[in-house]
C-alpha positions in Angstrom: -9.5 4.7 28.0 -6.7 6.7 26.6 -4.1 3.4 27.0 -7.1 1.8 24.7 -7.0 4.5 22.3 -3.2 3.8 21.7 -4.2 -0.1 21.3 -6.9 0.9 19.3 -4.7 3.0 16.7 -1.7 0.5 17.1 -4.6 -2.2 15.7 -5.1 0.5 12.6 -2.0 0.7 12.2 -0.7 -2.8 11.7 -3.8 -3.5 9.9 -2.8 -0.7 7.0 0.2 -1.9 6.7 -1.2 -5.5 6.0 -3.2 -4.0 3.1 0.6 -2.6 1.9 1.4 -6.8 2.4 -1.9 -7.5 0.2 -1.1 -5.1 -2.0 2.4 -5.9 -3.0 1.7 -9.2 -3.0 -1.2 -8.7 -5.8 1.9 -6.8 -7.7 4.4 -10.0 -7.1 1.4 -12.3 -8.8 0.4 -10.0 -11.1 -3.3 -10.1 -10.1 -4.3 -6.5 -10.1 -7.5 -7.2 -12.7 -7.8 -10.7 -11.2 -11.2 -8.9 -9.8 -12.2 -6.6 -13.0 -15.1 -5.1 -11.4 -15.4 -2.9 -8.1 -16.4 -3.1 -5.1 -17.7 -6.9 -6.1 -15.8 -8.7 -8.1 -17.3 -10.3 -11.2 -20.3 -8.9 -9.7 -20.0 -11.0 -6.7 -19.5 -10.6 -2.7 -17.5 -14.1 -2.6 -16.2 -14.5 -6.1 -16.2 -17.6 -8.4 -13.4 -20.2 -8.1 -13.9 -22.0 -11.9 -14.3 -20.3 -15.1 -18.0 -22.1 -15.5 -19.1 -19.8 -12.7 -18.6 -17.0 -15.7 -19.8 -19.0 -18.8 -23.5 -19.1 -19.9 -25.4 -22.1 -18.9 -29.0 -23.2 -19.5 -31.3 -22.6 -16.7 -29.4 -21.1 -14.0 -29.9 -18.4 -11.7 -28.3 -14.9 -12.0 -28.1 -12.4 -10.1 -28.4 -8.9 -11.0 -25.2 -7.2 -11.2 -23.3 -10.2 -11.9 -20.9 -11.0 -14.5 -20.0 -13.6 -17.3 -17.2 -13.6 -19.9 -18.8 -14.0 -23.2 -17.3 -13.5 -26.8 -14.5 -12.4 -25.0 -16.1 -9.1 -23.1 -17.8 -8.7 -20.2 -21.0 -8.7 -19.5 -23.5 -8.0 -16.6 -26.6 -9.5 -15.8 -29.6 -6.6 -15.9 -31.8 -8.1 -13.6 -32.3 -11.0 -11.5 -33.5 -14.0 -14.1 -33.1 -17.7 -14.8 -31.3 -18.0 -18.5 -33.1 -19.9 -20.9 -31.0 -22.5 -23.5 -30.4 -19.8 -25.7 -27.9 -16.4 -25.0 -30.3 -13.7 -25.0 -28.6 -10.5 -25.5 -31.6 -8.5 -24.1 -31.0 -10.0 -20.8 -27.5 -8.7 -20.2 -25.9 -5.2 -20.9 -22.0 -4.7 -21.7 -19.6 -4.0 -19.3 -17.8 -0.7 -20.2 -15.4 0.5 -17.3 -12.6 -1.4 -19.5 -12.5 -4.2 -22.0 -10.3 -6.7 -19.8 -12.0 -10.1 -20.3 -9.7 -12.7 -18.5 -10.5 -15.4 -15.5 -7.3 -16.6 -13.3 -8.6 -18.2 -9.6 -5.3 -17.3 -8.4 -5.4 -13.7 -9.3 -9.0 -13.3 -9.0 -9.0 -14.8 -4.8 -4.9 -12.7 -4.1 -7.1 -9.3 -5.4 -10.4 -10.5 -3.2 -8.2 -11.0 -0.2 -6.5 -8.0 -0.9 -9.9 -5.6 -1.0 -10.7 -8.0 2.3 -8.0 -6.4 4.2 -8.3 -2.9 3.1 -11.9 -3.3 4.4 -10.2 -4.4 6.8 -8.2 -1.7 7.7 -10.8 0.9 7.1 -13.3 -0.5 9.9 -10.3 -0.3 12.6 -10.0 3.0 11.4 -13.7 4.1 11.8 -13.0 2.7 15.0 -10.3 4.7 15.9 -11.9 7.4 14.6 -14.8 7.1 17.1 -12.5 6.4 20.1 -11.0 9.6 19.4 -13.7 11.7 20.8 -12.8 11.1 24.2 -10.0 14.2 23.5 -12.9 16.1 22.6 -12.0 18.2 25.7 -8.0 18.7 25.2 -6.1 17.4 22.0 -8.6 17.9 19.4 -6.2 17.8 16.3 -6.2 14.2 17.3 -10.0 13.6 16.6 -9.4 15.7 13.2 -6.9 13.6 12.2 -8.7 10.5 13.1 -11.4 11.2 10.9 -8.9 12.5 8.2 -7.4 9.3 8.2 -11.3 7.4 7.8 -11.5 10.2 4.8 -8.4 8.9 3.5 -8.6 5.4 3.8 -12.1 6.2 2.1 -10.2 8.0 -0.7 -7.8 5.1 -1.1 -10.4 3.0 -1.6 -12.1 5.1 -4.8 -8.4 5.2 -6.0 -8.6 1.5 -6.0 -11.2 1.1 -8.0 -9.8 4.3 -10.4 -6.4 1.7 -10.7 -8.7 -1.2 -12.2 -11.1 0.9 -14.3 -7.7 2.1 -16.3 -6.2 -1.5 -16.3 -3.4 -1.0 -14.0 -2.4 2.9 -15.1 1.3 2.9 -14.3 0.4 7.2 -12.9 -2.3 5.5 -11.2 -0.8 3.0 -9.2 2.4 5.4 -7.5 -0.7 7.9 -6.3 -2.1 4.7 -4.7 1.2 4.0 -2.6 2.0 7.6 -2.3 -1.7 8.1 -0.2 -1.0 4.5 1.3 1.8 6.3 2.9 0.5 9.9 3.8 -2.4 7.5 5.4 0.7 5.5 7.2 2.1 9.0 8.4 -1.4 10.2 9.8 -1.5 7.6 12.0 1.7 7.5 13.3 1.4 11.1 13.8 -2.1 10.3 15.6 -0.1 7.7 18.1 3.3 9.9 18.7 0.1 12.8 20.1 -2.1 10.3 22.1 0.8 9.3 24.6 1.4 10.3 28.0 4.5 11.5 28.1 4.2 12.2 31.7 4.3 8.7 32.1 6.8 7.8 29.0 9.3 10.9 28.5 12.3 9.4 26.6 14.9 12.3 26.5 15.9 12.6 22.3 18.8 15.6 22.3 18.1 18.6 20.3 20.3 18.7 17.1 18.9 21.3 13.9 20.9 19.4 11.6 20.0 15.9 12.5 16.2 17.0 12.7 16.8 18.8 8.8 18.3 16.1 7.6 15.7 13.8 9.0 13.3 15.5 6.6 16.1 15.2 3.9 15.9 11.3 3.8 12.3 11.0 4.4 11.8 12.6 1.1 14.7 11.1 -0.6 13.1 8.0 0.4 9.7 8.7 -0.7 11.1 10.0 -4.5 12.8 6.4 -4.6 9.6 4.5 -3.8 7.8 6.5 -6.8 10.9 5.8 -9.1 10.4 2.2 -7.7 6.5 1.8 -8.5 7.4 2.5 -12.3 10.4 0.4 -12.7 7.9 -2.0 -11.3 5.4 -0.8 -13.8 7.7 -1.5 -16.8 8.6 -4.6 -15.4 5.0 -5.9 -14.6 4.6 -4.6 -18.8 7.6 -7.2 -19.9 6.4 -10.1 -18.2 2.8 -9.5 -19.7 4.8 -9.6 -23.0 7.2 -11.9 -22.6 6.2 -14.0 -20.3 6.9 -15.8 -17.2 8.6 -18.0 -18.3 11.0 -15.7 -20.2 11.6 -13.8 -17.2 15.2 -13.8 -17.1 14.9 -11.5 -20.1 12.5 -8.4 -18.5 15.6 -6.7 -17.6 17.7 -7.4 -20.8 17.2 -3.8 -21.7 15.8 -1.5 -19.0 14.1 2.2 -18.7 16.7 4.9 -17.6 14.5 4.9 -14.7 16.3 1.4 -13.4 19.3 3.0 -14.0 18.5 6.0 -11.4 16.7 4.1 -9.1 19.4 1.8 -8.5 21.8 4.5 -8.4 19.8 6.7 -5.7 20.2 3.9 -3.7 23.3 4.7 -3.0 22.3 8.3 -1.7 20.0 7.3 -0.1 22.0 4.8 2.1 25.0 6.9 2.0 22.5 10.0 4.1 21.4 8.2 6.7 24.9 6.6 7.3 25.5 10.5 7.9 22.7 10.4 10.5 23.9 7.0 11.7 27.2 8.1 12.5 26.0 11.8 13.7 23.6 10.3 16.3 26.0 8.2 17.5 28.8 11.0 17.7 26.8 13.2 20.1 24.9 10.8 21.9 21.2 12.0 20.4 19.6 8.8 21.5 17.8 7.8 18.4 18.2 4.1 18.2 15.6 3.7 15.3 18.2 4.9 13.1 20.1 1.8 13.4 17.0 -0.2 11.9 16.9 2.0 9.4 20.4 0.8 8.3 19.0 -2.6 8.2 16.1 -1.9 6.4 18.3 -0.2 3.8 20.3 -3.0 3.5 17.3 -5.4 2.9 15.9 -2.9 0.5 19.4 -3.1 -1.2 20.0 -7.0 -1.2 16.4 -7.6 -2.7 16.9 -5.1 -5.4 19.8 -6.8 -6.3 18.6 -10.4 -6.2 15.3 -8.8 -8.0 18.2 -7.8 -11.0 20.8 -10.2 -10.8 18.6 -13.6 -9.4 15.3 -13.3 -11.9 12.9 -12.0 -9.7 13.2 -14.9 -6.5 10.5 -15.6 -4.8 8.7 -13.4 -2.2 12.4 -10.8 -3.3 9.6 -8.3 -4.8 7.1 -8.2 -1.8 9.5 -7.7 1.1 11.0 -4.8 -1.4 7.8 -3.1 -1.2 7.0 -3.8 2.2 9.9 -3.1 3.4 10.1 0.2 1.5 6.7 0.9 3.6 8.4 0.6 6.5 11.9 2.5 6.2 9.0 5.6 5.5 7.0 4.8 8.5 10.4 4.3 10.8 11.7 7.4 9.1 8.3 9.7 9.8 8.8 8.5 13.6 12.0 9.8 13.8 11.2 12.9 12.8 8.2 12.8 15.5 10.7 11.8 17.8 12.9 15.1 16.8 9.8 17.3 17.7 9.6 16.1 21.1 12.9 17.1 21.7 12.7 20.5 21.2 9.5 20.5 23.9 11.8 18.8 26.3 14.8 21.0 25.6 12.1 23.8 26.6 11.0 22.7 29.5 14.6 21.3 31.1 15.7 24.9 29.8 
């Protein structure tokens, strides 16, 4: 049961990190209000695929809590009725979370697909959840943190909605990764404490500095994905203004945040080429820190391409993603590094 457990949060796991996929991939199209209501979208489970869907017609069915685009606003059906051949105001109350009015299929169906995985996600977390209670004898921060994580992926969702009721608030949006990540950390943290290690004991040597510094790139990481999610934010701003087709010029004249973002880069790579080099040195045995190089280096050449190549396809997405990862690989480490100090305790 326990070796299903582990399957079981491995499942939640990849699963959350597919709604990170969804997520940046809603960013890359620029369809964050393609579904302007919540949960539903345009008050529907499966929503509409033409405009006429959302336009008043004579004699057709609505449901209640559904949605057409009228005069430019929203508007949502008060109660189940066939229209008439006349608009009748009475029938149909304003919608007033925002006044976003706008119908793209595209963005509307890469939003839909996105809420689909982070329901998703959340069911194979209730799931894991519930497996949890067979620690309820031994190992019981594990079933807390199980159901922390079902609180948090419950959270995440409400701070989903919050993110479309403001239109896309820049604030809004970097507490939505940050808790994407936290819920990325809990669950790791969750798998790293459900193993055997009587059957699995890999030997990690104890180093304080490597294990300090390990916390020292974790959070230098985690301050340049917030910097990231507003650069993003001002870029997502000049493309809504200028255009897409005029996007070579969205980073004529950027914030001072591109400017430091792009420089902590640098840090950032240059730290864990410390830790690289220091694990290496005295044998530690941490081989993740080798991807993490990589994943740097992908991080790097996208940025680049992002600045230098117009925004290529897919170069946004596997930033983002990719970002997600460096944090989860980083997080392990440090899990790793705890271990080590139990096994230099018990070899003495």
């Amino acid at each position: 049961m326990k070796i299903n457990f582990q399957k079981i949060t491995k499942t939640a796991l990849i699963l959350v990190y597919l709604v990170i996929v969804a997520g940046a991939l809603v960013r890359m199209t620029g369809s964050g209000m393609g579904c302007p209501d919540w949960p539903r979208c345009f008050g529907y489970y499966i929503p509409p695929t033409d405009i006429k869907e959302l336009q008043f017609s004579p004699n057709h069915e609505f449901k209640r809590g559904q949605v057409i685009i009228q005069d430019e606003k929203l508007h949502v059906a008060r109660k189940t009725f066939t229209t008439a051949t006349a608009y009748n105001e009475a029938d149909w109350e304003n919608y007033t979370k925002h006044d976003y009015a706008e119908f793209n299929p595209l963005h509307t169906w890469v939003e839909y697909i996105n809420r689909l995985a982070g329901a998703l996600a959340g069911l194979a977390v209730l799931v894991m959840a519930g497996a949890s209670l067979i620690y309820s004898n031994k190992k019981s921060s594990i079933i807390f943190l199980s159901w922390l994580s079902v609180f948090l992926m419950g959270f995440q969702a409400w701070l989903g909605a919050t993110v479309v009721y403001s239109v896309l608030n820049p604030v809004k949006i970097t507490v939505h990764m940050v808790v994407a990540l936290l819920i990325v950390a809990v669950i790791l943290y969750i798998l790293d404490r459900s193993k055997d290690f009587t059957n699995h004991l890999k030997v990690f040597k104890h180093d304080v500095l490597f294990k300090r510094m390990l916390w020292f790139t974790l959070i230098l990481t985690l301050i340049q994905i917030v910097m990231g999610t507003q650069v993003r934010q001002f870029v997502d701003e000049q493309i809504k203004l200028l255009g897409h087709e005029n996007i070579a010029l969205v980073m004529d004249e950027p914030t001072v945040n591109f400017y430091i973002h792009r420089s902590f880069s640098i840090v950032v790579l240059f730290t864990n080429i410390i830790l690289f080099n220091r694990n290496k040195k005295f044998a530690l045995g941490y081989r993740k820190i080798s991807w993490v190089l990589v994943l740097l280096l992908i991080e790097i050449a996208t940025g680049i391409a992002m600045y230098n190549f117009d925004f290529p396809f897919a170069s946004q997405t596997i930033h983002v993603v990719t970002a997600s990862i460096l944090f989860g690989l980083q997080f392990y480490m440090i899990l790793e590094s705890n271990r080590s100090v139990v096994i230099q305790k018990e070899v003495g």
